[in-house]
C-alpha positions in Angstrom: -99.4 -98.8 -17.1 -100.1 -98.9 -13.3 -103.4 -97.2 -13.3 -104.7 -98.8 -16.7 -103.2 -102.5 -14.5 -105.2 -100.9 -11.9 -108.3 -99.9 -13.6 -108.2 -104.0 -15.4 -107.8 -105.3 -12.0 -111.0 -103.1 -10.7 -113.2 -104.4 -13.4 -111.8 -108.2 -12.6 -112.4 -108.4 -9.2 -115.9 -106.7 -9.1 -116.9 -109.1 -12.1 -115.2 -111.8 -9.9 -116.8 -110.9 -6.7 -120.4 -110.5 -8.3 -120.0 -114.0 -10.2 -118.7 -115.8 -7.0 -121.8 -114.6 -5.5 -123.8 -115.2 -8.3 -122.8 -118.6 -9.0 -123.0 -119.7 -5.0 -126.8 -118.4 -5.2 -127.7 -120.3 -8.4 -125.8 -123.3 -7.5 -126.7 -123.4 -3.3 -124.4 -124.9 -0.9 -123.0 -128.7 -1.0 -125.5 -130.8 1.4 -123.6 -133.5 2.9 -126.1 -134.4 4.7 -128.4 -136.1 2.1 -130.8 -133.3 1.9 -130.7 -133.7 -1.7 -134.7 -132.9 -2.7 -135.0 -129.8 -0.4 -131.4 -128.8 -1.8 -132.5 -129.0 -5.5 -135.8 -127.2 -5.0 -133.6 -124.1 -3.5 -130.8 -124.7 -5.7 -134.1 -123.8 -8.6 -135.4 -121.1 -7.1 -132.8 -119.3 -6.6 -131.3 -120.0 -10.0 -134.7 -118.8 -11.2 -134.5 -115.7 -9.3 -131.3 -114.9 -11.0 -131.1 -116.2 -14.6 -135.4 -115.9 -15.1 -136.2 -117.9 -17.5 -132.4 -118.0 -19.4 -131.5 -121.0 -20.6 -128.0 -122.2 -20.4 -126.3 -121.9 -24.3 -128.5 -118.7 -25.4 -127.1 -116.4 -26.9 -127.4 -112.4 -27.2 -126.3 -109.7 -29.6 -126.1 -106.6 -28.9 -123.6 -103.7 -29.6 -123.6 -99.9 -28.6 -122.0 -97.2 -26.4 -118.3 -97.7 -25.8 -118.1 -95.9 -22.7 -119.9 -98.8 -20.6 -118.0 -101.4 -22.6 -116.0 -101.8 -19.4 -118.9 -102.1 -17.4 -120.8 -104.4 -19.6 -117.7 -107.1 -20.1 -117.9 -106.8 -15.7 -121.5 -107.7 -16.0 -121.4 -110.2 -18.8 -119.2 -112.1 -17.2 -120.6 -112.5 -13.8 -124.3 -113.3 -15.5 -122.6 -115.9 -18.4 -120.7 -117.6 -15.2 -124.4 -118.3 -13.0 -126.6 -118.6 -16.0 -124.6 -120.2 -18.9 -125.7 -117.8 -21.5 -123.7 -116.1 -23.9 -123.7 -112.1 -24.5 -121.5 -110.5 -27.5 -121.2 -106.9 -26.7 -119.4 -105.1 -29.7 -119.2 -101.7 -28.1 -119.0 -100.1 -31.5 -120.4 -96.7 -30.1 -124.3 -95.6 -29.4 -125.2 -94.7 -33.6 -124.0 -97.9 -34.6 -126.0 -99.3 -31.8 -129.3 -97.2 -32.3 -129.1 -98.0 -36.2 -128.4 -102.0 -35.5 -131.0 -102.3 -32.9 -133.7 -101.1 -35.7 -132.6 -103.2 -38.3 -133.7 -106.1 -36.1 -130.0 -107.5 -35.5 -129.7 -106.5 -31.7 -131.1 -108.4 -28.6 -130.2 -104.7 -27.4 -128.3 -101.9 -27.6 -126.3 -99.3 -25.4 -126.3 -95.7 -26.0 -125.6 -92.5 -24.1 -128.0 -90.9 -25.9 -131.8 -91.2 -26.4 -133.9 -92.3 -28.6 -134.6 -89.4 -31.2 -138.6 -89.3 -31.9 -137.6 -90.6 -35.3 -135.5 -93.3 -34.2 -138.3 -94.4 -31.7 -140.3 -94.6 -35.2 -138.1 -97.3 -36.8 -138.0 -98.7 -33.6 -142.0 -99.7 -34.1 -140.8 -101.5 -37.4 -139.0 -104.3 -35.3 -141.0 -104.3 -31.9 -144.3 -106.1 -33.4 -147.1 -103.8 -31.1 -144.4 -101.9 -29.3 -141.6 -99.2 -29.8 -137.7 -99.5 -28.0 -137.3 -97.4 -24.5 -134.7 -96.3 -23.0 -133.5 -97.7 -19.7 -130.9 -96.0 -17.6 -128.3 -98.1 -15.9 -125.0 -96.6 -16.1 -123.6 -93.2 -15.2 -120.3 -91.9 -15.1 -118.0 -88.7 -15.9 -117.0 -87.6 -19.1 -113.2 -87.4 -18.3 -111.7 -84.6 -20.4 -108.2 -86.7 -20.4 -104.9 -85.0 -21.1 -101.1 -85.5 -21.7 -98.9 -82.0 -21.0 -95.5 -83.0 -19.7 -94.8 -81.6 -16.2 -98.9 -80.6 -15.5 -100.1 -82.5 -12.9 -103.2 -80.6 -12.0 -105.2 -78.5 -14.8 -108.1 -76.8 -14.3 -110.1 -75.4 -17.5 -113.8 -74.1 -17.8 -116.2 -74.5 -20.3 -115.2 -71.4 -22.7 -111.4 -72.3 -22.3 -112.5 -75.9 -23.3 -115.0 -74.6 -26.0 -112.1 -72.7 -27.9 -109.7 -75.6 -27.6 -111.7 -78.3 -29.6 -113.1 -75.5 -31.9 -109.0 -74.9 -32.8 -109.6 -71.1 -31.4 -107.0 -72.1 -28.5 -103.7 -73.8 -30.0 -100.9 -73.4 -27.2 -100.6 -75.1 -23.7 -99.4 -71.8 -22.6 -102.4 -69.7 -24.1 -103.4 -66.9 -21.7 -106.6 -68.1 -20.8 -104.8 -71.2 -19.6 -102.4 -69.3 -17.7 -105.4 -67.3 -15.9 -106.8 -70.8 -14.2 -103.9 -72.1 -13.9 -101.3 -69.5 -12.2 -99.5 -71.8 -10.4 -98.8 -74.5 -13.4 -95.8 -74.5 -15.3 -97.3 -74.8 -18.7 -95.2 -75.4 -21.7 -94.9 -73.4 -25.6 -96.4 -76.8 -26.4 -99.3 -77.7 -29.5 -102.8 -78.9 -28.4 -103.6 -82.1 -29.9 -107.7 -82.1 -29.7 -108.7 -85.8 -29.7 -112.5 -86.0 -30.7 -114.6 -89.1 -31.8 -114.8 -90.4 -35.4 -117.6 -92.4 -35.0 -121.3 -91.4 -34.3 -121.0 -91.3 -30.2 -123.3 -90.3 -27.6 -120.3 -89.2 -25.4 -119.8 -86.7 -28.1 -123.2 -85.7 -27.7 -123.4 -85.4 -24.0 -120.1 -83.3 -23.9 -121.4 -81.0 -26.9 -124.4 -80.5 -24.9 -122.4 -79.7 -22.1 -120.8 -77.1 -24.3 -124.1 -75.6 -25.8 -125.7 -75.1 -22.2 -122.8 -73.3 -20.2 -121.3 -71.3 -23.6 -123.6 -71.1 -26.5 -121.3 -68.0 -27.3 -118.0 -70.0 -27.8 -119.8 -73.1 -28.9 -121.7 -72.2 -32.4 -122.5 -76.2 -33.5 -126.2 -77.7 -32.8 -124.7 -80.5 -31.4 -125.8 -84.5 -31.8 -123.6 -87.9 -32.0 -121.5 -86.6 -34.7 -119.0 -84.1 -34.1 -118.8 -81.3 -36.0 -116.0 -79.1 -35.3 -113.4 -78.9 -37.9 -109.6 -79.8 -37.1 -108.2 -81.8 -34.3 -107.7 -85.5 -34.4 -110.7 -88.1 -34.8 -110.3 -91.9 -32.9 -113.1 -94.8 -32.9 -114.7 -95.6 -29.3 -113.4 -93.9 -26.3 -110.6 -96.9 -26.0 -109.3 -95.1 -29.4 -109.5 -91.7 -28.3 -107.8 -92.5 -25.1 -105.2 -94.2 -26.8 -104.6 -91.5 -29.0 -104.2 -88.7 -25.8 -101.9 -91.6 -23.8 -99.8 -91.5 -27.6 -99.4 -88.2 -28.2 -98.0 -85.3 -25.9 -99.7 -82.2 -25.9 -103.1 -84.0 -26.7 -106.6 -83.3 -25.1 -109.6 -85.6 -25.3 -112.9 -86.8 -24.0 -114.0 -90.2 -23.0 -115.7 -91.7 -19.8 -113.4 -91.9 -16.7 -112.5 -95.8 -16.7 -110.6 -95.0 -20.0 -108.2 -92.3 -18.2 -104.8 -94.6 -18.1 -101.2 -94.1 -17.0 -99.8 -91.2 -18.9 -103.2 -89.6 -18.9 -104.4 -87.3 -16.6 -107.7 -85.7 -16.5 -108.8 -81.9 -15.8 -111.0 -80.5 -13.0 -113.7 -78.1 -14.1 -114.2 -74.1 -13.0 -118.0 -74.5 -12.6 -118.8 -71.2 -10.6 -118.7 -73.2 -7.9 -116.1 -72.7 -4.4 -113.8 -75.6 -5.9 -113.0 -76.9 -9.0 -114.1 -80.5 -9.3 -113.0 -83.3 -11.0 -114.6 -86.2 -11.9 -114.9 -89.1 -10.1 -118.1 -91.6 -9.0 -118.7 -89.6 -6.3 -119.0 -86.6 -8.6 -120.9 -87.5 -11.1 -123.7 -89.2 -8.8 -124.1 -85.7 -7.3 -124.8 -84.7 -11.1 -127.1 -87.2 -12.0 -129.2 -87.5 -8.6 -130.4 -84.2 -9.7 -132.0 -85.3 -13.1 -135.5 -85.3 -13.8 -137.3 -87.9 -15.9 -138.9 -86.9 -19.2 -139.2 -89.7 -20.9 -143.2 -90.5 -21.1 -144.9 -94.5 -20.6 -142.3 -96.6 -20.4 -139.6 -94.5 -21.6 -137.1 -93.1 -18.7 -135.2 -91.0 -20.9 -133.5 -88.4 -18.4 -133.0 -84.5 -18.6 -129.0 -83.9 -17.3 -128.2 -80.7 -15.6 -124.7 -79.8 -17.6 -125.2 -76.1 -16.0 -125.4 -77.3 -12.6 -123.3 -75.2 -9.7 -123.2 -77.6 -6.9 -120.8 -77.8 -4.5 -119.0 -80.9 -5.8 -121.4 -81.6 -8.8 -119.4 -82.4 -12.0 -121.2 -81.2 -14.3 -120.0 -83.1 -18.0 -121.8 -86.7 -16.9 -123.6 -89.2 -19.2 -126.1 -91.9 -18.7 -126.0 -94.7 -21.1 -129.3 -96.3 -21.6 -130.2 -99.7 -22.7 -132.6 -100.1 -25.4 -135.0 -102.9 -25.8 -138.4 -103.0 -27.2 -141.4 -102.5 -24.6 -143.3 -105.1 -26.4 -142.8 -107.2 -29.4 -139.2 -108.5 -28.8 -138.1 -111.3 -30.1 -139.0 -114.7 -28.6 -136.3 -116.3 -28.6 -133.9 -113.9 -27.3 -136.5 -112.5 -25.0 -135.9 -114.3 -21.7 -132.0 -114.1 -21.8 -132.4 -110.3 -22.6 -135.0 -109.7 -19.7 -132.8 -111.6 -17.5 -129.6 -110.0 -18.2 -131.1 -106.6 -18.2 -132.6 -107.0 -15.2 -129.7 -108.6 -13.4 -127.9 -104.8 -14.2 -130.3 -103.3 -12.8 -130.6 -105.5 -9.7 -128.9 -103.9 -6.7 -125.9 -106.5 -6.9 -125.6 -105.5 -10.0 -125.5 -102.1 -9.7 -122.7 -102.5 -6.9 -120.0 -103.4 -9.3 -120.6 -99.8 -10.9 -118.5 -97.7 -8.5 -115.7 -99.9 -8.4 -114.8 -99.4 -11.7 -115.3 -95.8 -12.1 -118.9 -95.9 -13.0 -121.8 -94.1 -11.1 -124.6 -96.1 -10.1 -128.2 -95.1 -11.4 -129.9 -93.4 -8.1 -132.0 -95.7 -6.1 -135.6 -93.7 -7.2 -134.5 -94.0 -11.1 -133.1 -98.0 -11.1 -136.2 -98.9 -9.0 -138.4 -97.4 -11.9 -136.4 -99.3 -14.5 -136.8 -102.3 -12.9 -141.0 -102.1 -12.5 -140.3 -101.1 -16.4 -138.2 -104.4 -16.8 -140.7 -106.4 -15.2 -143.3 -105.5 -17.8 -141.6 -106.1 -21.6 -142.9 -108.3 -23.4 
C-alpha cells in the first residue's frame, strides 16, 4: 500500500500544485490598495489566457485510454478548480473511446492508439467539414508488472516475454528465466499472464512491441484486442494491475503509474549494455526518437519498439487525444479547446513526470499546440 499511497499522493500534489497556480493566475492577487479597475482587467486577461473562452458550469464528456486516467483526473482537476468547468473522463479504454467519439457522444476521447484510416472515416460523419486527429500529450512506459514471492529484480527479453503470454512458458523457474536471471532465486511456481479484456491501445502498443523485436515467437497481427489464447483477461489497466497485486505468480502489462505495492515491474534485455527498466526518464529517451507520420493536422507518431539505446525502454505508448479538426460541436467547443490546450501548455505538461508519465518532447507538444490553435 506504500507505493500505491505514494503514487495517490504524486498525482495529488502535482494536481494541487498546478491548480494553486492556476487558480492564483485566473483570480490575480488581492489589491488592498483600491486598484480595483486595473486589478479586474488583469484578473480577465489572465483568466482568458487560461480557461479561453470556457465558461464556468460547462460541461465535457469524454472517455478513452485508461492508462492516462491518472493523468487526466491530475489535469481535470487543476483546470475545473481555475475555470469552473466540469470534465467526466470515464477511462473505459481507447476502443470504447474511438467508437464513442464517432457516434457523436464525446467532447473527446483518449487513446494509445491511432486513428485507423477507417475510423478517421466515421470520424467525418460527426465533424461537419472536418475529420478527428490525433494529438499527442501523454507518454509513459508500458510496465510489464509482476508478483513472484522472493524476486526482487527480474529481467526478461522480448522472446522470454513473447512465450509467456502466448502460454509456451508456464513455470517461474523455466530455463530461459533462469538464463537472464542467474542470480535470482526463482520459485517451481505457475505464471499467471494477466492481459486486457477490453479493446486497449496498451495492448496494442505492447503487441507491437512483440511483432517488431520477435515476429518468430509472436505469430498474432496484433491491434487493440488481444488475441492470444489462455491467461487471465481484466478491464482497464487499474483491473489488470489489480489482478497481478491479487494473485502470486502473476505477470501483466499496464502503464507504470499502475505498478503498486506488492507489484514489481521487469527490466528489459534490449541488446543494449544494461537492462532497463522503465521509468519517465526511460521512456522519454524512447519517444524523443519518434518521427511524425501523421499527414495535415494529424500528428500520429511512428514508435521505435526495436530501439537499442543505451537507456531507451523500448515498450512506451503515447496516448493521443482525439477531437475533430473542424466541425466540432459548438457548444462544447471552447471548454474542449481550452482544456486541451491547457495539457498541452508547458504547466501542464509539468505535472507529467511526477506521476510517472513522460512528457511529450518540446518539438512534438509545440506542434500540437499550433494544431490546437487552429480547430474549429
Amino acid at each position: 500500500m506504500k507505493l500505491q499511497r505514494m503514487n495517490r499522493r504524486a498525482i495529488t500534489l502535482g494536481a494541487l500544485a498546478v491548480s494553486g497556480a492556476l487558480a492564483l493566475t485566473a483570480c490575480g492577487s488581492d489589491d488592498n490598495g483600491g486598484g480595483s479597475s486595473s486589478s479586474s482587467s488583469s484578473t480577465t486577461n489572465a483568466s482568458s489566457a487560461i480557461c479561453g473562452d470556457a465558461k464556468k458550469g460547462q460541461q465535457l464528456l469524454a472517455d478513452g485510454s485508461s492508462a492516462q486516467k491518472n493523468a487526466i483526473d491530475a489535469w481535470v482537476k487543476a483546470f475545473s478548480t481555475a475555470c469552473g468547468v466540469q470534465i467526466n473522463y470515464k477511462g473505459g479504454g481507447s476502443g470504447a473511446g474511438v467508437t464513442s467519439f464517432n457516434q457523436g457522444q464525446l467532447a473527446f476521447a483518449g487513446s494509445d492508439s491511432a486513428l485507423k484510416p477507417e475510423e478517421v472515416t466515421a470520424s467525418k460523419q460527426v465533424c461537419s467539414g472536418g475529420q478527428g486527429i490525433d494529438l499527442p500529450m501523454v507518454g509513459g512506459p508500458i510496465a510489464l508488472g509482476y508478483n513472484v514471492p522472493g524476486v526482487d529484480n527480474l529481467v526478461l527479453d522480448a522472446p522470454t516475454l513473447a512465450k509467456i503470454f502466448d502460454s509456451k512458458i508456464t513455470k517461474w523457474n523455466d530455463a530461459a528465466i533462469k538464463k537472464l536471471n542467474p542470480s535470482a532465486t526463482l520459485p517451481d511456481l505457475k505464471i499467471q499472464a494477466f492481459h486486457r479484456s477490453d479493446e486497449s491501445g496498451t495492448t496494442d502498443n505492447f503487441t507491437k512491441y512483440l511483432i517488431a523485436t520477435t515476429p518468430d515467437n509472436w505469430k498474432y497481427s496484433g491491434g487493440k484486442a488481444w488475441q492470444a489464447k489462455g491467461g487471465q483477461s481484466a478491464a482497464g489497466s487499474a483491473g489488470v494491475a489489480a489482478g497481478v497485486k491479487q494473485t502470486s505468480g502473476a505477470i501483466g502489462y499496464f502503464e507504470l503509474s499502475y505498478v503498486a505495492d506488492g507489484v514489481k515491474a521487469v527490466s528489459i534485455n534490449t541488446g543494449a549494455a544494461a537492462p532497463v527498466a522503465p521509468s519517465t526518464d526511460s521512456a522519454t529517451k524512447d519517444i524523443a526518437a519518434a518521427q511524425v507520420v501523421g499527414t495535415g493536422n494529424d500528428l500520429t507518431l511512428k514508435l521505435d519498439y526495436n530501439t537499442k539505446a543505451e537507456g531507451a525502454y523500448p515498450i512506451t505508448l503515447v496516448t493521443y487525444e482525439i477531437v475533430c479538426d473542424k466541425g466540432n460541436k459548438a457548444d462544447t467547443l471552447p471548454a474542449t479547446k481550452a482544456f486541451l490546450s491547457y495539457i498541452a501548455s508547458e504547466d501542464g505538461q509539468k505535472v507529467l513526470s511526477g506521476i510517472n508519465y513522460a512528457p511529450i518532447p518540446d518539438a512534438i507538444i509545440a506542434k500540437v499546440r499550433t494544431t490546437l490553435a487552429s480547430i474549429s
